[in-house]
LUMMI-137033 format. One line per 8 residues: number of its first residue (from 1); for each residue x, y, z of N, C-alpha, C, CB. Coordinates in nm, 2 decimals. Glycine has a CB too. Layout:
// residues N
NUM = X,Y,Z,X,Y,Z,X,Y,Z,X,Y,Z; ...
// end
This chain:
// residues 89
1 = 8.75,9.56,9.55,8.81,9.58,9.68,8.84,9.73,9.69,8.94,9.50,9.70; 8.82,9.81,9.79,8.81,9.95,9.78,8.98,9.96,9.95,8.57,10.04,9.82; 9.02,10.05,9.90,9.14,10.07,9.99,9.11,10.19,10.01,9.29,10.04,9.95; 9.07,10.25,10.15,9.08,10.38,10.19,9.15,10.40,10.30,8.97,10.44,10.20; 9.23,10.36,10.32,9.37,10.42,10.44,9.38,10.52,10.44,9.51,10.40,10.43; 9.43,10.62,10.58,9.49,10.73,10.57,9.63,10.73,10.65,9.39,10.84,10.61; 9.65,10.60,10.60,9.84,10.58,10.68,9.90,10.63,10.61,9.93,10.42,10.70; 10.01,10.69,10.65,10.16,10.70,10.58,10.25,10.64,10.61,10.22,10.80,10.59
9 = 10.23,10.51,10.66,10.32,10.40,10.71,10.36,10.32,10.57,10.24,10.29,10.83; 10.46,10.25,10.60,10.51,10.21,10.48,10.47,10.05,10.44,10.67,10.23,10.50; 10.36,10.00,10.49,10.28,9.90,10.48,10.13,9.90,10.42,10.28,9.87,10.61; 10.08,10.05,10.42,9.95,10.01,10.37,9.92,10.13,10.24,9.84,10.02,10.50; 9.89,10.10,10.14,9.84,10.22,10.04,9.71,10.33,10.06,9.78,10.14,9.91; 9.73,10.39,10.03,9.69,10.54,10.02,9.58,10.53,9.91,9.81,10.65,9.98; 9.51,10.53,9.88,9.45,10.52,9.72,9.27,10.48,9.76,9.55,10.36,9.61; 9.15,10.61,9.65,9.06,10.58,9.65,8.99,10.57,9.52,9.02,10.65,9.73
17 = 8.90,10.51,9.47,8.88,10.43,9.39,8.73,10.53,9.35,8.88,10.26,9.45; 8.76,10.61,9.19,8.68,10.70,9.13,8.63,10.66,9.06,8.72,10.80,9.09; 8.64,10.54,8.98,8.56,10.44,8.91,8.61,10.34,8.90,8.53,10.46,8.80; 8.52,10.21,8.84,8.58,10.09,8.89,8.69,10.07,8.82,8.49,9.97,8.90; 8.75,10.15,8.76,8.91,10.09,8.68,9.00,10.21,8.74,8.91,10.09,8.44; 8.98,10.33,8.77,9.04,10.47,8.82,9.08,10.47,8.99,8.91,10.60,8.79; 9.16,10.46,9.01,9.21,10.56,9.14,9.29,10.63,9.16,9.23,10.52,9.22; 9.27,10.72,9.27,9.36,10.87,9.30,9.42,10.82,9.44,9.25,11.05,9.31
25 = 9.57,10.88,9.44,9.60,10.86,9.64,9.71,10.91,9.66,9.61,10.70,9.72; 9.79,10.87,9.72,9.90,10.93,9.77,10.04,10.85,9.73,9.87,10.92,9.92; 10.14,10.86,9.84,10.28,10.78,9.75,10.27,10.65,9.79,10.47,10.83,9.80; 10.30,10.55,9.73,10.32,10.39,9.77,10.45,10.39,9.84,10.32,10.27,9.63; 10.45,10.37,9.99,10.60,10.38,10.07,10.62,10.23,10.11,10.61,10.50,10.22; 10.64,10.15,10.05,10.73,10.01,10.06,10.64,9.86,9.98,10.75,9.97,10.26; 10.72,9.79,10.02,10.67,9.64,9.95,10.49,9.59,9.99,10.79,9.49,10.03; 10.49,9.63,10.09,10.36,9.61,10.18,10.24,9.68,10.11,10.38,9.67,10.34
33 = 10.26,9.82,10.09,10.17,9.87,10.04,10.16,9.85,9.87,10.17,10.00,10.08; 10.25,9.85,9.79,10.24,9.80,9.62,10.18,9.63,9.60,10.41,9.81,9.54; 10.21,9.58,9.74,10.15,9.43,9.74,9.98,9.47,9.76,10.22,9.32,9.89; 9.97,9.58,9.83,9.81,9.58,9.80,9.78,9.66,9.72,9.73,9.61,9.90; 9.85,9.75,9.66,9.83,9.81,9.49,9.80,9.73,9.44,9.92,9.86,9.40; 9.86,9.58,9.39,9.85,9.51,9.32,9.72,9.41,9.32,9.94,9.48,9.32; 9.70,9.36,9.48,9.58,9.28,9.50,9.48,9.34,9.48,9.57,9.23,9.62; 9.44,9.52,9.48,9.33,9.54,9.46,9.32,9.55,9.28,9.31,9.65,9.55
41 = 9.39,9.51,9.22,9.38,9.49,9.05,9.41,9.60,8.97,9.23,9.46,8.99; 9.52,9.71,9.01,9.59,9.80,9.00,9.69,9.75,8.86,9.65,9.83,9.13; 9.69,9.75,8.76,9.78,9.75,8.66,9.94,9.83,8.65,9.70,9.80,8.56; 9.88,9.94,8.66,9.94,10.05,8.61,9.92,10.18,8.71,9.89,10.08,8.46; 10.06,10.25,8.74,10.07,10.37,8.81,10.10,10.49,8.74,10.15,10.35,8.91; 10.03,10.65,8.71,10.15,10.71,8.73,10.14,10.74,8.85,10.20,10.80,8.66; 10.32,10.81,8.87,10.37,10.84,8.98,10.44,10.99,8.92,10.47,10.73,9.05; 10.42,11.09,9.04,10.44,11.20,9.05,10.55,11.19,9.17,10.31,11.26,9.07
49 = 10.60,11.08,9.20,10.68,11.10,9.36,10.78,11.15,9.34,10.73,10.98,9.46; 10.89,11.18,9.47,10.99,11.24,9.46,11.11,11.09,9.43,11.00,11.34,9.60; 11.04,10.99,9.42,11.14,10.84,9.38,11.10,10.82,9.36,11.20,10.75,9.42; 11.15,10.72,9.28,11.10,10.61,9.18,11.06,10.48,9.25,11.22,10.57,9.06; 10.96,10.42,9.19,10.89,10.32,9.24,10.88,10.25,9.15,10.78,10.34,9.29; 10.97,10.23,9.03,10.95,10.15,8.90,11.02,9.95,8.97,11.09,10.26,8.74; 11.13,10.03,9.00,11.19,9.85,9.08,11.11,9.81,9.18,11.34,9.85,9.17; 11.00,9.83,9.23,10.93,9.77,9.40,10.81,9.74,9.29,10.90,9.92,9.59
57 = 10.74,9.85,9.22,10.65,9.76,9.13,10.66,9.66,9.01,10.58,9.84,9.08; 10.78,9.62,8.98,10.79,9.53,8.90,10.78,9.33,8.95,10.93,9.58,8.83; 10.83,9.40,9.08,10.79,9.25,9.20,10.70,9.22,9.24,10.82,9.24,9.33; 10.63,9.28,9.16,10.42,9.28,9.16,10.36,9.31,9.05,10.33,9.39,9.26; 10.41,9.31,8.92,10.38,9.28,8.80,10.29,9.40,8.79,10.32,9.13,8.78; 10.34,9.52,8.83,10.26,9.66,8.81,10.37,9.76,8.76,10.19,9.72,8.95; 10.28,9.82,8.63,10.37,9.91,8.54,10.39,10.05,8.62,10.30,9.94,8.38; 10.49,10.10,8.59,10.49,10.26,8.65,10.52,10.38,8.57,10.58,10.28,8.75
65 = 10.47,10.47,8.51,10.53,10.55,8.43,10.58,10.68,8.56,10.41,10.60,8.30; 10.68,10.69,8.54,10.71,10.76,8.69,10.75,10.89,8.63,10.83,10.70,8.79; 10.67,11.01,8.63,10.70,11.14,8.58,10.72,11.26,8.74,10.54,11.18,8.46; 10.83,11.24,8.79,10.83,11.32,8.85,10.87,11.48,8.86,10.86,11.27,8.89; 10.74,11.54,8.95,10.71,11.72,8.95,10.74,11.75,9.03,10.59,11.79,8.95; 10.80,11.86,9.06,10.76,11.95,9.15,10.61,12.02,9.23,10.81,12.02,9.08; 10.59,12.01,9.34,10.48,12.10,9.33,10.45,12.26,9.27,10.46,12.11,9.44; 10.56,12.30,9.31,10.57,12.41,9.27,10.61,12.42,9.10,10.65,12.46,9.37
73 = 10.62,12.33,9.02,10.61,12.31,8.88,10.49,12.28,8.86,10.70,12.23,8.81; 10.39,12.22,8.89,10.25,12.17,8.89,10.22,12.31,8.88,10.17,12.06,9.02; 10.22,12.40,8.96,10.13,12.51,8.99,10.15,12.61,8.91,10.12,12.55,9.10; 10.30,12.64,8.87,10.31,12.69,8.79,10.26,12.67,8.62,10.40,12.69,8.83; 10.26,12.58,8.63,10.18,12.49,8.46,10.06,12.51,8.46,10.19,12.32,8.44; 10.01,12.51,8.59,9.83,12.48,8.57,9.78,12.58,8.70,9.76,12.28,8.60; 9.72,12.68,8.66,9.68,12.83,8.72,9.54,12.73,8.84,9.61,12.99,8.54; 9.51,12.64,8.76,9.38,12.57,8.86,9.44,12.51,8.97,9.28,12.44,8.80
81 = 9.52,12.47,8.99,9.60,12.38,9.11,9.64,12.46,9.22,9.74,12.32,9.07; 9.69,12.62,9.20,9.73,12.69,9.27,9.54,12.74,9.40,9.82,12.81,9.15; 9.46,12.67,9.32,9.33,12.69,9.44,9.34,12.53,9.53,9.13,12.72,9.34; 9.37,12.49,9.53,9.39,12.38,9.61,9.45,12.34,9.76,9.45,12.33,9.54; 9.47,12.21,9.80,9.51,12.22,9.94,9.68,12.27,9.95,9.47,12.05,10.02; 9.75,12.28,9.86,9.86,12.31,9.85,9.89,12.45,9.92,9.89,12.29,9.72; 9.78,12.53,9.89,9.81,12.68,9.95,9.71,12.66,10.06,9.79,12.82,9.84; 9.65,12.64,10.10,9.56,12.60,10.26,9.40,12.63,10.24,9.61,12.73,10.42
89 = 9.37,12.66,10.06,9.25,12.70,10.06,9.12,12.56,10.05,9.27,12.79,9.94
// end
C-alpha cells in the first residue's frame, strides 16, 4: 500500500515509500493519520516533530523513538542540509 498525500489535515499521512520496508514524510497530525501509518505496515517511527507522538502511536501498536530537532540544529550539525528546501534552494 503506497500513501502519497500532500494533506496537512489531521486525518491523512504524509509519507512515501523508498523501499518496500523504508519511508520518508512529514508530521503524523492526529488518530486518523497514525491509523493509516499503521495499516500501511509501519512498525516503527522516528520522529523529528516539535511533539511527541509516542501516546497516539501506542493505540496502534507503533513504536516511536521521538528525537526532537531543531531545524536550525539539523543544519547546524550537518553542513549538507543547509543546501536544501529549508533555505529556498
Amino acid at each position: 500500500m503506497t500513501i502519497n498525500n500532500r494533506y496537512w489535515a489531521t486525518e491523512h499521512a504524509d509519507m512515501d515509500w523508498v523501499t518496500d520496508r523504508i519511508a520518508v514524510g512529514g508530521g503524523i497530525f492526529g488518530r486518523g493519520a497514525m491509523a493509516e501509518v499503521a495499516e500501511a505496515g509501519v512498525t516503527h517511527v522516528l520522529s523529528l516533530a516539535e511533539f511527541d507522538e509516542t501516546k497516539l502511536a501506542e493505540t496502534h501498536g507503533v513504536a516511536v523513538c521521538w528525537n526532537h530537532a531543531e531545524v536550525t540544529e539539523l543544519q547546524a550539525k550537518n553542513p549538507m542540509l543547509r543546501r536544501g528546501s529549508w533555505e529556498g534552494s
